[in-house]
C-alpha positions as CSV (number, residue, x, y, z in Angstrom):
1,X,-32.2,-9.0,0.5
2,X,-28.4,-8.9,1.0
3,X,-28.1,-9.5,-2.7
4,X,-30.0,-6.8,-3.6
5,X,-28.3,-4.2,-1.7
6,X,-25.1,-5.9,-2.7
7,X,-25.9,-5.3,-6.2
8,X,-27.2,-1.5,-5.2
9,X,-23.6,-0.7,-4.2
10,X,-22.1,-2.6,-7.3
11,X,-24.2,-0.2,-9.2
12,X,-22.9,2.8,-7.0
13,X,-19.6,1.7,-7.7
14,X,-20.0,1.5,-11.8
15,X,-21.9,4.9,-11.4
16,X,-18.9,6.4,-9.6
17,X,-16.3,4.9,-12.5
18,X,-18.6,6.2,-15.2
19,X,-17.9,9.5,-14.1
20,X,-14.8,9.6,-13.8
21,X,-14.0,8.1,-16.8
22,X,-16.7,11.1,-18.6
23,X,-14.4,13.3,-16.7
24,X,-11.5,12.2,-18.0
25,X,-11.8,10.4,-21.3
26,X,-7.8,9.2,-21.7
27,X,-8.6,6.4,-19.1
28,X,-12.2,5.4,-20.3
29,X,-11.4,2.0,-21.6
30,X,-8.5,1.7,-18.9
31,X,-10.8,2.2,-15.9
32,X,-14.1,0.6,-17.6
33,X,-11.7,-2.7,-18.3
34,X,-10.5,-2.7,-14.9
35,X,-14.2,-2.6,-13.9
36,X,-15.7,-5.3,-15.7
37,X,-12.7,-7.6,-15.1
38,X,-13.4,-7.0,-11.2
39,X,-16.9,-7.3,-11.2
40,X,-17.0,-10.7,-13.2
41,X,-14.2,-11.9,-10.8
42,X,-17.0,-10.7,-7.6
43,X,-19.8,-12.9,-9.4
44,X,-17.2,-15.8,-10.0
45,X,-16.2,-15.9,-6.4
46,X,-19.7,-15.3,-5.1
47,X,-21.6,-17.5,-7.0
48,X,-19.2,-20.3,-8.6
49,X,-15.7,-20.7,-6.9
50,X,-14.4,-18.9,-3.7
51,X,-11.2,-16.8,-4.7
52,X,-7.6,-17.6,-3.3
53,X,-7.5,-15.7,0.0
54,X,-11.4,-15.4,0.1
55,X,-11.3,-17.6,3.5
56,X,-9.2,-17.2,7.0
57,X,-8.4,-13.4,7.3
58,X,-11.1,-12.5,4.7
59,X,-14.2,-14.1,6.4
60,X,-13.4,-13.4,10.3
61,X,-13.3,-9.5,9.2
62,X,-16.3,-9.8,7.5
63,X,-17.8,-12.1,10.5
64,X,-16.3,-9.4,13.0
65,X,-17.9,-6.5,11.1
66,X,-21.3,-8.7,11.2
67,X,-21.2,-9.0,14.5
68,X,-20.6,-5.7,15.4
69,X,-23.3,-4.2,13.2
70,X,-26.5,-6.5,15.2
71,X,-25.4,-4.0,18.0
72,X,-26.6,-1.0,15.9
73,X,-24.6,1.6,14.9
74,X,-23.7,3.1,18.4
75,X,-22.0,-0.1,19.5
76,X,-20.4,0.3,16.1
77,X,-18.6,3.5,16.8
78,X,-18.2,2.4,20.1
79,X,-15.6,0.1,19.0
80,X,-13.4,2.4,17.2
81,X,-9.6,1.7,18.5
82,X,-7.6,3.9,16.5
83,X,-4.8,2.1,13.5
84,X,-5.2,-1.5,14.7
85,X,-5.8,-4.6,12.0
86,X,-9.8,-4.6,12.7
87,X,-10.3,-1.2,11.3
88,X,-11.3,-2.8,8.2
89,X,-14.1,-4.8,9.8
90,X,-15.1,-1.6,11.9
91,X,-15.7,0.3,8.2
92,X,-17.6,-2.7,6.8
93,X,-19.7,-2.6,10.1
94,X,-21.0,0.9,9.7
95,X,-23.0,0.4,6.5
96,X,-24.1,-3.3,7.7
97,X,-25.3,-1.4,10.9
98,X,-27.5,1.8,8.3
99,X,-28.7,-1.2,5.8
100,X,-27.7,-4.9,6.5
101,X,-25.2,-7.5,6.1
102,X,-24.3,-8.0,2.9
103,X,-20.8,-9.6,1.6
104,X,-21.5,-8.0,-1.8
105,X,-21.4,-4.6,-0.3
106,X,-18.5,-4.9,1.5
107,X,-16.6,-6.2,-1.7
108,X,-18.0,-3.0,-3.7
109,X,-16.1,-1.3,-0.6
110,X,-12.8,-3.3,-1.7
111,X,-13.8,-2.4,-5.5
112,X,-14.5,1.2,-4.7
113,X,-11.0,1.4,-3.4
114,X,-9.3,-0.8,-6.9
115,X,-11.2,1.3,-9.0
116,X,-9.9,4.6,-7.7
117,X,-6.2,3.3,-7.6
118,X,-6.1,2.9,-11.0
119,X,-7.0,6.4,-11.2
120,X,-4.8,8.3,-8.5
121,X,-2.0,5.9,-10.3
122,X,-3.0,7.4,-13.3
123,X,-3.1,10.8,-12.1
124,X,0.3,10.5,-10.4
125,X,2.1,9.3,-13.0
126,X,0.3,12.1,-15.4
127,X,2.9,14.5,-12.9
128,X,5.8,12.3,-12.8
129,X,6.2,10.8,-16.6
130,X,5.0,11.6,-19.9
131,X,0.8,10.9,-20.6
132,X,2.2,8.1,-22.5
133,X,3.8,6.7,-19.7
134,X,0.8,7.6,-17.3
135,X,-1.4,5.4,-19.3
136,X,0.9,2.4,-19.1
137,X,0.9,2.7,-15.3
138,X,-3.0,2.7,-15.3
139,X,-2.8,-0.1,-17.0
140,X,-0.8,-2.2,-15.3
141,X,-2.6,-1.3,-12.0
142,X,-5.7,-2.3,-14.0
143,X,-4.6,-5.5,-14.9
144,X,-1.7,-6.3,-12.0
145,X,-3.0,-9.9,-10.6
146,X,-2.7,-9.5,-7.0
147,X,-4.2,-6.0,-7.1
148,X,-6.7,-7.5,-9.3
149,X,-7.8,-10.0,-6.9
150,X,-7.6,-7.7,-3.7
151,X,-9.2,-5.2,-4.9
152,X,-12.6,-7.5,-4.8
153,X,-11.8,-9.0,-1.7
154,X,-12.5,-8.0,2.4
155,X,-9.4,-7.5,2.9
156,X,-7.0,-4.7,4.0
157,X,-4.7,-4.6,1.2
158,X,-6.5,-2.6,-1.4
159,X,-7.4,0.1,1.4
160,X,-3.8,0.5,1.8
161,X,-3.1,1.3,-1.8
162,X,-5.5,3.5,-2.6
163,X,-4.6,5.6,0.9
164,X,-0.6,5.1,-0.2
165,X,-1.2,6.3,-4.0
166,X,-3.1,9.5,-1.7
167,X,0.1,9.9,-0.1
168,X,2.6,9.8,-2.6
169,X,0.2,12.3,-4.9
170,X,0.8,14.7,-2.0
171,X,5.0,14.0,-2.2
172,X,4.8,14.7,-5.5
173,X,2.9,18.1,-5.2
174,X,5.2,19.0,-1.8
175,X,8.5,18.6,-4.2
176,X,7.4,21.1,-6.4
177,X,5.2,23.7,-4.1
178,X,6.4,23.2,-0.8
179,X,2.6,24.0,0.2
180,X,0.7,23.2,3.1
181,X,-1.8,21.6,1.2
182,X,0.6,19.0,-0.4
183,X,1.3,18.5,3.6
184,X,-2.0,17.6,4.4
185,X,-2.9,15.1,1.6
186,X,0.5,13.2,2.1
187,X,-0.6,13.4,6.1
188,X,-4.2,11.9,5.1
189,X,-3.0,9.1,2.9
190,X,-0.1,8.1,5.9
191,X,-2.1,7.9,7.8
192,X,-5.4,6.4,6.7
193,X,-3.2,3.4,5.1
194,X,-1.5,3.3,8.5
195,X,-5.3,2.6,10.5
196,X,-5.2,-0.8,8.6
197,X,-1.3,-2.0,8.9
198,X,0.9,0.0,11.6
199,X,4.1,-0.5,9.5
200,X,2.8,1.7,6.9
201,X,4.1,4.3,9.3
202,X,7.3,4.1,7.7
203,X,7.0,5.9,5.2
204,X,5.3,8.9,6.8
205,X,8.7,8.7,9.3
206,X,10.5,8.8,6.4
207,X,9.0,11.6,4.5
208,X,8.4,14.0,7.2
209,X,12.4,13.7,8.5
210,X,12.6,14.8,4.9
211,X,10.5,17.6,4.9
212,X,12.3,18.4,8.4
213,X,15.4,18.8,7.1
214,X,14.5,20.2,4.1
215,X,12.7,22.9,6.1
216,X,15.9,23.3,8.8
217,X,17.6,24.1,5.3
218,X,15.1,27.0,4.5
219,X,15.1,28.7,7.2
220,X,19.0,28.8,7.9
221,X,19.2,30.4,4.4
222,X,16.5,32.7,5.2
223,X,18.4,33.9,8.3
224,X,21.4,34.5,5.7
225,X,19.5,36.5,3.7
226,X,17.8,38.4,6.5
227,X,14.2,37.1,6.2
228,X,12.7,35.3,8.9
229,X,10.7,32.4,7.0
230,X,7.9,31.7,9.6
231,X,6.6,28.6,7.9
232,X,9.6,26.7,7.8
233,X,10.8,27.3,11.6
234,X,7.3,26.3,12.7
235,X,7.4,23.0,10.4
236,X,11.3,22.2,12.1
237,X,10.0,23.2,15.8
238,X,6.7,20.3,14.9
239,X,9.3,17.9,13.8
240,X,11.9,17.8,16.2
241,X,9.0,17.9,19.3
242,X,7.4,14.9,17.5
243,X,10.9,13.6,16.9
244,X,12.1,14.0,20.9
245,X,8.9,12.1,22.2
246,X,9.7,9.4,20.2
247,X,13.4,9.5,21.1
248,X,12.3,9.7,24.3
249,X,10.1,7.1,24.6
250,X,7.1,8.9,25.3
251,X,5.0,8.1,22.0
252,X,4.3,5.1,20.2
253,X,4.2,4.7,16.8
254,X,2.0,1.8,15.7
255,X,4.0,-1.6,14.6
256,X,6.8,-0.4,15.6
257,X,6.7,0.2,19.2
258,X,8.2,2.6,21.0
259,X,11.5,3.8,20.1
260,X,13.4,1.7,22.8
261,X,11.3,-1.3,21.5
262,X,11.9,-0.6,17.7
263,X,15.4,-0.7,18.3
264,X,15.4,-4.0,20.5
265,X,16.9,-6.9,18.5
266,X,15.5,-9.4,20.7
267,X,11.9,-8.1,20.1
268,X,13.5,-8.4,16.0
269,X,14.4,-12.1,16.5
270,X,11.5,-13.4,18.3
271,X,9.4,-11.3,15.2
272,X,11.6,-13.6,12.7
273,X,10.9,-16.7,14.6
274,X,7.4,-16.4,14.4
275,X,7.0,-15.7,11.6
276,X,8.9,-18.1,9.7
277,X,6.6,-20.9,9.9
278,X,4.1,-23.5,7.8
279,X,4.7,-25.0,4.0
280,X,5.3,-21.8,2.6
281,X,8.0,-20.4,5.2
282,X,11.0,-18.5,3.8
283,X,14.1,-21.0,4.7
284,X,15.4,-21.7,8.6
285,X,18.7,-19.9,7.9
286,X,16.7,-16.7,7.3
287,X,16.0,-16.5,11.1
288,X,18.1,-13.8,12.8
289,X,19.7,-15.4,15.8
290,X,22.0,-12.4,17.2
291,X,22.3,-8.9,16.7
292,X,24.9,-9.2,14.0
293,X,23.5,-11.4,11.7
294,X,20.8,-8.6,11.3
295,X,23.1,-7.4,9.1
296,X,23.1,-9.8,6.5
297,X,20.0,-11.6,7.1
298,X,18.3,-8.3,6.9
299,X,18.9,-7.6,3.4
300,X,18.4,-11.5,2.5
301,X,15.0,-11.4,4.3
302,X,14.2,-8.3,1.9
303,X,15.1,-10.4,-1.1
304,X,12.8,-13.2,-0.3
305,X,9.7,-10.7,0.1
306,X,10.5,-9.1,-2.5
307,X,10.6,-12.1,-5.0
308,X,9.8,-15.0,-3.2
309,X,9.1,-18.3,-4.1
310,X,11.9,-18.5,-6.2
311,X,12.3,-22.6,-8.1
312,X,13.5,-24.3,-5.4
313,X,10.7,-23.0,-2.6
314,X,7.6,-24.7,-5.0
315,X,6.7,-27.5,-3.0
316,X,3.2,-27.5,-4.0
317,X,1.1,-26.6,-7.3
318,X,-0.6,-23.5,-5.6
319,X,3.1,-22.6,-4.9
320,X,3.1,-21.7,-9.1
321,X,1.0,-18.5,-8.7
322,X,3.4,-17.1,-5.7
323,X,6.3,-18.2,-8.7
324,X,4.7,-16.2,-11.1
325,X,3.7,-13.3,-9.0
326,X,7.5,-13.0,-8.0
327,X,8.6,-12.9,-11.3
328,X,6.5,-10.0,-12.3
329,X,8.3,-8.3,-9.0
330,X,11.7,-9.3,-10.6
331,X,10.7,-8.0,-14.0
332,X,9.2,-4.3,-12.7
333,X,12.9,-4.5,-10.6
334,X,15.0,-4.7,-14.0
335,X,13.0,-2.3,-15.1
336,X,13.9,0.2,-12.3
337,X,17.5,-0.7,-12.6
338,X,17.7,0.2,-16.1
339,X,15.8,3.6,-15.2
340,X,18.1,4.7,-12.0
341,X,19.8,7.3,-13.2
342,X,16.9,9.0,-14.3
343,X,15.1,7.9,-10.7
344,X,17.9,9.8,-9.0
345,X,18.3,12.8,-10.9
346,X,14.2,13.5,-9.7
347,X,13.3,14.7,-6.4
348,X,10.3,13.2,-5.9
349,X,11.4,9.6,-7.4
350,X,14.2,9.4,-5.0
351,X,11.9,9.9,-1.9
352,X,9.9,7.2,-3.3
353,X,12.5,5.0,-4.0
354,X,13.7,5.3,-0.3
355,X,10.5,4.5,1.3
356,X,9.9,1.6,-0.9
357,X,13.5,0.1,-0.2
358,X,12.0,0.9,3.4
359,X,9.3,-0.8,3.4
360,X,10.7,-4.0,1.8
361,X,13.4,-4.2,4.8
362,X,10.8,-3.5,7.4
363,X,8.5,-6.3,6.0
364,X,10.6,-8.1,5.1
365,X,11.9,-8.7,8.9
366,X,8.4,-9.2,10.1
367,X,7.4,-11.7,7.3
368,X,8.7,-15.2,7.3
369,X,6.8,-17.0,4.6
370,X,5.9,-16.2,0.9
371,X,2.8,-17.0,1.5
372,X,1.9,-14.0,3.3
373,X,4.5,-12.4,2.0
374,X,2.6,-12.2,-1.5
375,X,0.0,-10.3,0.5
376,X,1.9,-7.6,1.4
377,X,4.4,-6.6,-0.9
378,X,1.3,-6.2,-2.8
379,X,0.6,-2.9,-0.2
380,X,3.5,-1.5,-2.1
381,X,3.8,-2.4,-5.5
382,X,2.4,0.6,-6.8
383,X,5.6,2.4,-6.2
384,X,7.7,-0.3,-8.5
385,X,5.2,0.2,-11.0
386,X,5.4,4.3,-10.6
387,X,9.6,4.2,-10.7
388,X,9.2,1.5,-13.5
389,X,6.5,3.5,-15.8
390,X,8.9,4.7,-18.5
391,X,9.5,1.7,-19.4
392,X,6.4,-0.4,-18.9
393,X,5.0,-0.6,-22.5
394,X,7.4,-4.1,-23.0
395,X,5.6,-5.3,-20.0
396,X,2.0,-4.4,-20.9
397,X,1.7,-3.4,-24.9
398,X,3.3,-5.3,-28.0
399,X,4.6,-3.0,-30.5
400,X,3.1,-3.5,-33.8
401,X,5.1,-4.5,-36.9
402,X,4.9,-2.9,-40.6
């Protein structure tokens, strides 16, 4: 029985990618490749060989959303708790809870969510780039390893993709229309990836001051010009009442804390020395000890999550697959370094460019081994391959010779 409906919703699933890719042709084989190569790597792990990552984290949110769902669907929504790292298992829970358990169907959840970042990558990069370059960033997404493999798995990072690829989509369409509507996606996708990791946060913060000052800007050049610009004064009064509770310590913002706590460097050190811990942990002299070395450890920390394990980490042969994971990172960074200028001279790449160079500091303090670490620069990635897309095709096609 729980094979059958998992097959049911991996038939949903190619259903759902077959229209889209009748809808828009120019991604047919990209989305339809990224399809089959997911679905094969479902049945391997299912029926052959457990995946890497398919135990620990994977199986107690699948075992929490079982759990839940013997209690019937009431209990279910019962145990809704707001942005907090079960969210995950209370989504699989609600469909266990209408039909049954079934680990297929939660994976075709995970797929669902692979198969439509490929798209809204595709469709992003349609606005930023070139449709040349849009197709190599569909590509890449397709075939990217980690996103490969956890976009078939229970776990929360291809959730937080798809939800941050929603978000940036709306960045993009707020730099050019300054709309209300490109407010609300970018809102949505903030805050849906930030219901399965708190830190994703970030980058809302860091739009939204953005926008704030960006709209202080408007209406002070409205007043010069003798037009009262309602829209932008009410956009500046949300911001800076959001922006004084915080200050104030009266909100929390999830991961982070409170403001007072967010800016305690104790609270930062103990985070380090938890963290950096097992086979895979990032070296001892990472740890931040005093205020000041945050500093310089900060940025070093960032390196390591960013590319880690470098040579010298390998300690073990499963180490090779965090090597060669981190080498791709490398390789999409030299590409973005030899596309700055033009990544500066755009709006929109130069807000995403700040909340990635965010987000790598801000994990990058709270992780302290690559093995993890793999795991969640991979939340991110999508915005090296977006700022990298120009250049992709030496990464992804080889140029054919007369």
């Amino acid at each position: 029985m729980s094979d059958l409906l998992g097959f049911t919703s991996l038939a949903f699933v190619i259903l759902f990618t077959l229209f889209l890719a009748l809808r828009f042709p120019k991604i047919f084989t990209v989305l339809f490749t990224a399809l089959i190569l997911r679905i094969l790597l479902i049945i391997y792990g299912h029926y052959i060989s457990p995946l890497p990552d398919s135990t620990a984290d994977a199986k107690s949110f699948e075992n929490l959303a079982g759990y839940w769902s013997q209690q019937g669907l009431l209990y279910v929504i019962s145990r809704f708790e707001g942005p907090d790292p079960k969210f995950i298992s209370w989504i699989i829970a609600i469909p266990y809870s209408l039909f049954g358990r079934s680990i297929l169907m939660a994976q075709s959840i995970s797929l669902l969510c692979g198969i439509g970042s490929v798209f809204l990558g595709w469709k992003l990069a349609t606005k930023l780039w070139s449709d040349h370059a849009a197709i190599k960033v569909a590509w890449t997404i397709a075939l990217f390893p980690s996103l490969v493999l956890y976009s078939v798995l229970i776990l929360r990072e291809t959730y937080m993709v798809f939800f941050l690829l929603l978000s940036l989509y709306g960045i993009s369409l707020w730099v050019k229309t300054k709309s209300l509507k490109s407010l609300a996606i970018s809102t949505i996708g903030f805050v849906g990836a930030t219901f399965f990791h708190g830190a994703m946060i970030m980058g809302a913060i860091i739009f939204f001051t953005i926008v704030g000052i960006s709209s202080l800007k408007s209406f002070i050049k409205s007043l010069n010009k003798f037009f009262f610009n309602y829209k932008s004064l009410i956009l500046v009064l949300i911001y800076m009442t959001i922006l004084s509770l915080y200050l104030t310590n009266r909100i929390s913002v999830p991961y982070l804390g409170t403001f007072k706590n967010s800016t305690d460097i104790h609270n930062l050190q103990k985070r380090t020395e938890v963290a950096t811990r097992g086979t895979a942990s990032w070296p001892e002299w990472t740890t931040i000890n005093s205020p000041i070395e945050m500093i310089y450890k900060g940025p070093i920390r960032s390196i390591y999550l960013a590319f880690a394990p470098f040579p010298w980490d390998v300690k073990q042969i499963r180490h090779l697959i965090g090597l060669f994971d981190g080498i791709l990172y490398m390789y999409l960074s030299f590409l973005i370094l030899c596309n700055i200028k033009i990544i500066f001279k755009d709006p929109t790449l130069r807000i995403f460019l700040i909340i990635l160079l965010a987000y790598i500091f801000i994990f990058g303090i709270g992780v302290g081994n690559f093995g993890t670490g793999i795991r969640h620069r991979s939340k991110f990635v999508v915005i090296f391959i977006l700022l990298a897309a120009p250049l992709l095709k030496r990464l992804v096609f080889i140029k054919n010779k007369k």
